[in-house]
N, C-alpha and C positions, 0 to 999 in steps of 0.2 A: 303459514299464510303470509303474503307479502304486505299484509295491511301491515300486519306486525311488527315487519322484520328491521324500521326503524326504529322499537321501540326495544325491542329484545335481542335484535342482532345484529347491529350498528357495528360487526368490526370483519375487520379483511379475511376473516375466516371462513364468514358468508360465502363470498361469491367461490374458495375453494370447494365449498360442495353443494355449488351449482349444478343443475342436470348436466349442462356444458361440460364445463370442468369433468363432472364423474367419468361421461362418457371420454373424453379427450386424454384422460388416467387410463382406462383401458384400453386405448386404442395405442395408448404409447407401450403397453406393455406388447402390442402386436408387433407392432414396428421394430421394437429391440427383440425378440423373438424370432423373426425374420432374419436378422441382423446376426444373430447369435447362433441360427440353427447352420446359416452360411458359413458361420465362418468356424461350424465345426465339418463341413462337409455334409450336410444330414437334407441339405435342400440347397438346388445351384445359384449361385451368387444372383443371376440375372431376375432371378425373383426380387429380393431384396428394394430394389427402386421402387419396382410398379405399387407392391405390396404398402412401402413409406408411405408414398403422392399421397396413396386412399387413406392411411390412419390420420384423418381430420374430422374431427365431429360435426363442423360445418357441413360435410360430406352424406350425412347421414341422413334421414327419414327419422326425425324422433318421434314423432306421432304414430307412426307404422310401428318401428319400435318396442314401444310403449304397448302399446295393444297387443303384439306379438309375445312380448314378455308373459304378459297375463296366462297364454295358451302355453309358454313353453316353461315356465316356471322360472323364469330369471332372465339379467338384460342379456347377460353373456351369448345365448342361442341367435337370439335374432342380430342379435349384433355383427355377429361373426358370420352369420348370412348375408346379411346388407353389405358387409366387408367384403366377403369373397367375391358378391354381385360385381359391387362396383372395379375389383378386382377384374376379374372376366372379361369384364367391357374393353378396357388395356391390353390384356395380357392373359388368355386365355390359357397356358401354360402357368403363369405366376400367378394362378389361381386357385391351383391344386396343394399351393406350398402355404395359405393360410392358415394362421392356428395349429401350426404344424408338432403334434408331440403335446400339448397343453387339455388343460379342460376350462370348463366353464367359472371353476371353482379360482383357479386359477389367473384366469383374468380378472373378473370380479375382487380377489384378493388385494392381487397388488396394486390393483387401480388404484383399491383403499389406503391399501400402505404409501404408493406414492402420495395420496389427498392429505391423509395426516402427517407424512414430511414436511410439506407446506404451510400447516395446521400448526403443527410442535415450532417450525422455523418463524410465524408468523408470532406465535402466543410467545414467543421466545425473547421477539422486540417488545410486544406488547409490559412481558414482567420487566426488563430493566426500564424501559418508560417510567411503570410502576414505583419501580424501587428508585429511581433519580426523584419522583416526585414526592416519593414517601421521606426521602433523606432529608431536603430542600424543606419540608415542611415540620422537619422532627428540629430540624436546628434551630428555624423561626421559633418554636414553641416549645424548647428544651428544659424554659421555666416559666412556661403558663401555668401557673396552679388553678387546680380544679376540684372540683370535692372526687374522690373515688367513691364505687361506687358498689356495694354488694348485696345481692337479695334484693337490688332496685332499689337501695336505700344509702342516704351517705355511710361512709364507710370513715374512711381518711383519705387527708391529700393526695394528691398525685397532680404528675404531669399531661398537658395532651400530648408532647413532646414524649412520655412514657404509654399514651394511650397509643397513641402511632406507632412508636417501636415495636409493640407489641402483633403488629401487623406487618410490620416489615418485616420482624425475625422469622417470622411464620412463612411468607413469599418467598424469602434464602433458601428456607429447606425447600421449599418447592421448584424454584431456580437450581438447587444442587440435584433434586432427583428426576428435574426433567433432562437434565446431562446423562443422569447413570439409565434411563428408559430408553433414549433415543436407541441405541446397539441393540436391544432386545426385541424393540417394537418394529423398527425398518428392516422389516427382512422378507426374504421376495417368498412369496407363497411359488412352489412349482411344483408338482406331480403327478402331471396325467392323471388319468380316469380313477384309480386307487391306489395311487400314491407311488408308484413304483419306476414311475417313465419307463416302461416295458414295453412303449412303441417305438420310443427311440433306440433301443437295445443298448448298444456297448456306447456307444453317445449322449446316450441319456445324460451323467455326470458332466462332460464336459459343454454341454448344450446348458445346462444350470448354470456353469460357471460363468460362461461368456457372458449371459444373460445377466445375472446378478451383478457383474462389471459394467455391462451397457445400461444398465436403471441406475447403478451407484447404489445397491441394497444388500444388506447383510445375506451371507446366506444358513439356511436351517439348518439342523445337522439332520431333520426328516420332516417333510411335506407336514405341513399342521393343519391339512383341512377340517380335523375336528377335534383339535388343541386350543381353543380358542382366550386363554390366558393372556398373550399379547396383547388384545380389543382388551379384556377385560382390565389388565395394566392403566393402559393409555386413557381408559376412560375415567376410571379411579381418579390419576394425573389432575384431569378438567374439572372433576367433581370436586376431587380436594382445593384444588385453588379457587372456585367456584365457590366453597363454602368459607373458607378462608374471608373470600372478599362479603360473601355475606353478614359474614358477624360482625365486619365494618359497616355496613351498611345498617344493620340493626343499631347498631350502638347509635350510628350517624342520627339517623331517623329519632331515636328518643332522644338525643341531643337539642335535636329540632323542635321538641313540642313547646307549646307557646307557653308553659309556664317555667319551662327549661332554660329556650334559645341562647343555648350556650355555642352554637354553631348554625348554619344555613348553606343549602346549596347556591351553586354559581346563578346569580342573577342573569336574565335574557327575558327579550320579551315574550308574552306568552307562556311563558314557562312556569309551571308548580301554580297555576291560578285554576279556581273553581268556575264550573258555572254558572253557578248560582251567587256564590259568595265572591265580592273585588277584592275582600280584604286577604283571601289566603295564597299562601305559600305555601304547598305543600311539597311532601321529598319526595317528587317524582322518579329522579335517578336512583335512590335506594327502594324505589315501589318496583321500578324496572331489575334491579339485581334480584330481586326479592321473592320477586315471580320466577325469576328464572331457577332461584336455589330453591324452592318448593316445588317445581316440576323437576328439577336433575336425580332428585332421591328415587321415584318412581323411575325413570328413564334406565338409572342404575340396577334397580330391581330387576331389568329385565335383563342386561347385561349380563347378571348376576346366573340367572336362569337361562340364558343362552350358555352357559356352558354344558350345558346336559345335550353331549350332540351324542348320533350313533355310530357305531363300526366307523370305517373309514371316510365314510360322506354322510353328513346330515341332515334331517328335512328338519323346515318348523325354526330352532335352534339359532342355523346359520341366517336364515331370512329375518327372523326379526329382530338381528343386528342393522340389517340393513338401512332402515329409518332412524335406528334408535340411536345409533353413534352420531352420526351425524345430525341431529337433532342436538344430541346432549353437548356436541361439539361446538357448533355453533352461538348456544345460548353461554356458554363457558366463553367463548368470545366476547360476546356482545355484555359479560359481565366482565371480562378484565376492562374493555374499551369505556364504559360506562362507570367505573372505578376512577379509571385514568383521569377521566373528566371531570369527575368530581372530586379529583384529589387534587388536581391542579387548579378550580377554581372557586374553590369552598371558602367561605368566609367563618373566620373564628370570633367568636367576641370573646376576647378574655375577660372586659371589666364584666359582664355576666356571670362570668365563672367563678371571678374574685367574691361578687357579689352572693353569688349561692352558698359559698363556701358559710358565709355570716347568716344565712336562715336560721342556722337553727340556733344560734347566740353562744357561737362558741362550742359547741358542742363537742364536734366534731374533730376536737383537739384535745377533747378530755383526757383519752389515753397518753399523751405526753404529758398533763398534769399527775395522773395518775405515778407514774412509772418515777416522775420528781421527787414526789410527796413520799413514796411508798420507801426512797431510801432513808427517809429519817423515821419514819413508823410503821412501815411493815407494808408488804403487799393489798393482804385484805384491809387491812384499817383502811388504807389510801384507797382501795379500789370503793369500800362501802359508802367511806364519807361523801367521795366525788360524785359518786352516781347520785347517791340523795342530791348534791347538789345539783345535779346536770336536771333530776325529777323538778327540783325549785324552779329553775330558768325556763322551764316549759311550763308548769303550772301558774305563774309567776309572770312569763313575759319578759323574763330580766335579761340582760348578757351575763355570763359565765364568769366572765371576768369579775364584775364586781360582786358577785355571791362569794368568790373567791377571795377579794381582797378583803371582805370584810368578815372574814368566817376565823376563826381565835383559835382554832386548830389547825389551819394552815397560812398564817400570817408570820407565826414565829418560825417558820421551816424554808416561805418562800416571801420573796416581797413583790410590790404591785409590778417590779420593772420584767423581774425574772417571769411571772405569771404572764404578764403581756406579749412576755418574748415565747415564753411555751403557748401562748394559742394564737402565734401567728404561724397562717399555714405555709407561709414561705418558708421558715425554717424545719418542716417538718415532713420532706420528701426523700426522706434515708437516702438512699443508695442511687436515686434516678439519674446522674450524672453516671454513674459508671457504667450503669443499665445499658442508656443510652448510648455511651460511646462504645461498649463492645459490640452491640448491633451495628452502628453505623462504620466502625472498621472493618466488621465482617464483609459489610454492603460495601465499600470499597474496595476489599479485597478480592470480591467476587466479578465486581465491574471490571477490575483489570485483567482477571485472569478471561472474563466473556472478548475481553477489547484484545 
């Protein structure tokens, strides 16, 4: 629905599978088909012109169309009707040479495969976007300490500068394996009526070729009209990065909550406010990603179940691809573009972060107490005594520190300066610098090799 479609699919992927667009995909594959059967000899050159002018979708009756489909079971029939019409009307000879060797299946195909070239080219600026803002933002925050966090509970320090890595490393691989799909998934559907091109006879093969040259699309080593593994690929592709950016979004969202607000989306007017309530801010942009990764699972499902096509041509199968790619595609847009957005203008509070880290008085730094203490008396000794302790500071109200400095089992092993230094969380983010920089050399290395 277009009410929506600012809200859920705010990015350039949209308008690629517009009715427009779809139809002006199929009508290019007419055009280079024309193009292609000439210049094996299978239909005479003078066709070729007339046949171009009319591949324009402005050119078309979408409404007629539309309703026509309904009766013939897909756009490709009436399409190619209103085609050869408008054909006729020109060139009544260069009318016979429409759709010439092809089927229905076949235009419909690669309409798609050109749409998602578009799609993959378009999601393809969208992830480096992504990744320039995810880098910019991992450097700013490389020691923002913050409580980690497991079971929804502190855990130990970390970084957001290591929260964010974490989501960048994840987009690389997604960024490396939309390289290795592109070859497999751009590839021209061609096969006449049951796969054989047996109208074109001894032409058939080089009438493919030309054809795959004139689109710039791979070609199959046999007609896939009911191989449908490629969709299923490409859709996997949107979903994975889709969900990827959800569990940023998740995380982002409890971030946010008002006893958290360790972080807040980009301020604007109007924006994240209630009806009812002035005072809120809520995470609209991660509501919007959020929606979209809870409908992609079902959309997949059917994906899933469109592979079950029959014999050579399938009913049922191929059609409710139809919606559902394009559906699932588009919201996989409108969650990178709504990512981007909030990656770029999020606001961090780290003294919030600092500040949480001290809730629970120290706590949460026990285990480097522990791990200190334990070289001079033993693992369990050190681990029993602390935890009574860490139970005192909770029951008690105290900080950690001082149950520690005054406790006569662990005074003669550590003193107040060493204890103060093991529960500050700044010294206690192990490995995060290096974490960090192998992700962000990778993300470098990758931008060069895109550039």
């Amino acid at each position: 629905m277009t009410l929506f479609t600012p809200m859920l699919r705010h990015s350039p992927l949209t308008e690629i599978f517009s009715d427009g667009n779809t139809l002006q995909r199929m009508l290019d594959f007419e055009a280079a088909l024309a193009r292609a059967c000439a210049q094996c000899g299978a239909i005479p050159e003078s066709a070729i012109k007339v046949i171009s002018a009319q591949c324009q979708a402005g050119k078309l009756d979408v409404q007629a169309l539309a309703q026509a489909a309904a009766a013939a079971g897909n756009l490709a029939i009436p399409l190619v009707k209103q085609l050869t019409a408008n054909v006729k009307q020109q060139d009544e000879h260069a009318a016979r040479y429409v759709h010439w060797g092809a089927t229905s299946q076949d235009v419909i195909d690669t309409g798609l495969v050109l749409q998602l070239r578009e799609a993959l080219d378009a999601s393809e600026s969208l992830l480096e976007q992504l990744v320039s803002a995810l880098t910019q933002q991992i450097q700013h925050h490389r020691r923002s300490v913050m409580p980690g966090r497991t079971w929804m509970q502190h855990a130990l320090p970390i970084t957001f500068g290591l929260k964010l890595a974490g989501t960048l490393d994840a987009l690389l691989r997604w960024q490396q394996r939309l390289h290795e799909i592109k070859p497999r998934v751009l590839v021209l559907q061609f096969g006449g009526a049951a796969g054989t091109l047996v109208s074109l006879k001894e032409q058939g093969i080089p009438v493919l070729q030309a054809l795959a040259n004139a689109l710039a699309l791979n070609q199959a080593d046999t007609p896939w009209h009911s191989q449908r593994d490629r969709l299923l690929e490409v859709a996997t592709w949107f979903a994975g990065v889709s969900s990827t950016l959800g569990k940023f979004a998740n995380d982002f969202a409890l971030l946010m909550q008002t006893e958290v607000s360790e972080v807040s989306e980009p301020v604007a007017e109007g924006r994240g406010g209630s009806s009812t309530m002035p005072h809120k801010r809520n995470p609209v942009s991660c509501a919007a990603i959020l929606t979209a990764t809870t409908r992609i699972p079902g959309l997949m499902a059917t994906m899933y179940a469109s592979q079950n096509q029959q014999h050579e041509r399938a009913l049922g199968g191929w059609q409710a691809e139809w919606e559902t790619l394009p559906q699932l595609v588009t919201l996989a847009g409108g969650v990178m573009q709504t990512a981007l957005e909030l990656l770029a203008g999020m606001q961090v509070n780290t003294t919030k972060m600092r500040a949480n880290l001290d809730i629970t008085h120290g706590l949460i730094m026990a285990e480097a107490v522990t791990l200190a203490l334990a070289k001079a008396i033993g693992k369990q000794a050190a681990h029993h005594l602390v935890e009574q302790l860490c139970h005192r500071a909770l029951d008690e109200n105290q900080p950690l520190v001082l149950l520690l400095s005054q406790h006569p089992e662990v005074t003669p092993h550590l003193s107040s300066t060493q204890i103060e230094h093991l529960l500050d969380p700044q010294h206690a983010t192990g490995s995060n610098d290096e974490f960090i920089n192998q992700v962000l050399a990778r993300a470098a290395q990758q931008t060069r090799r895109v550039k």
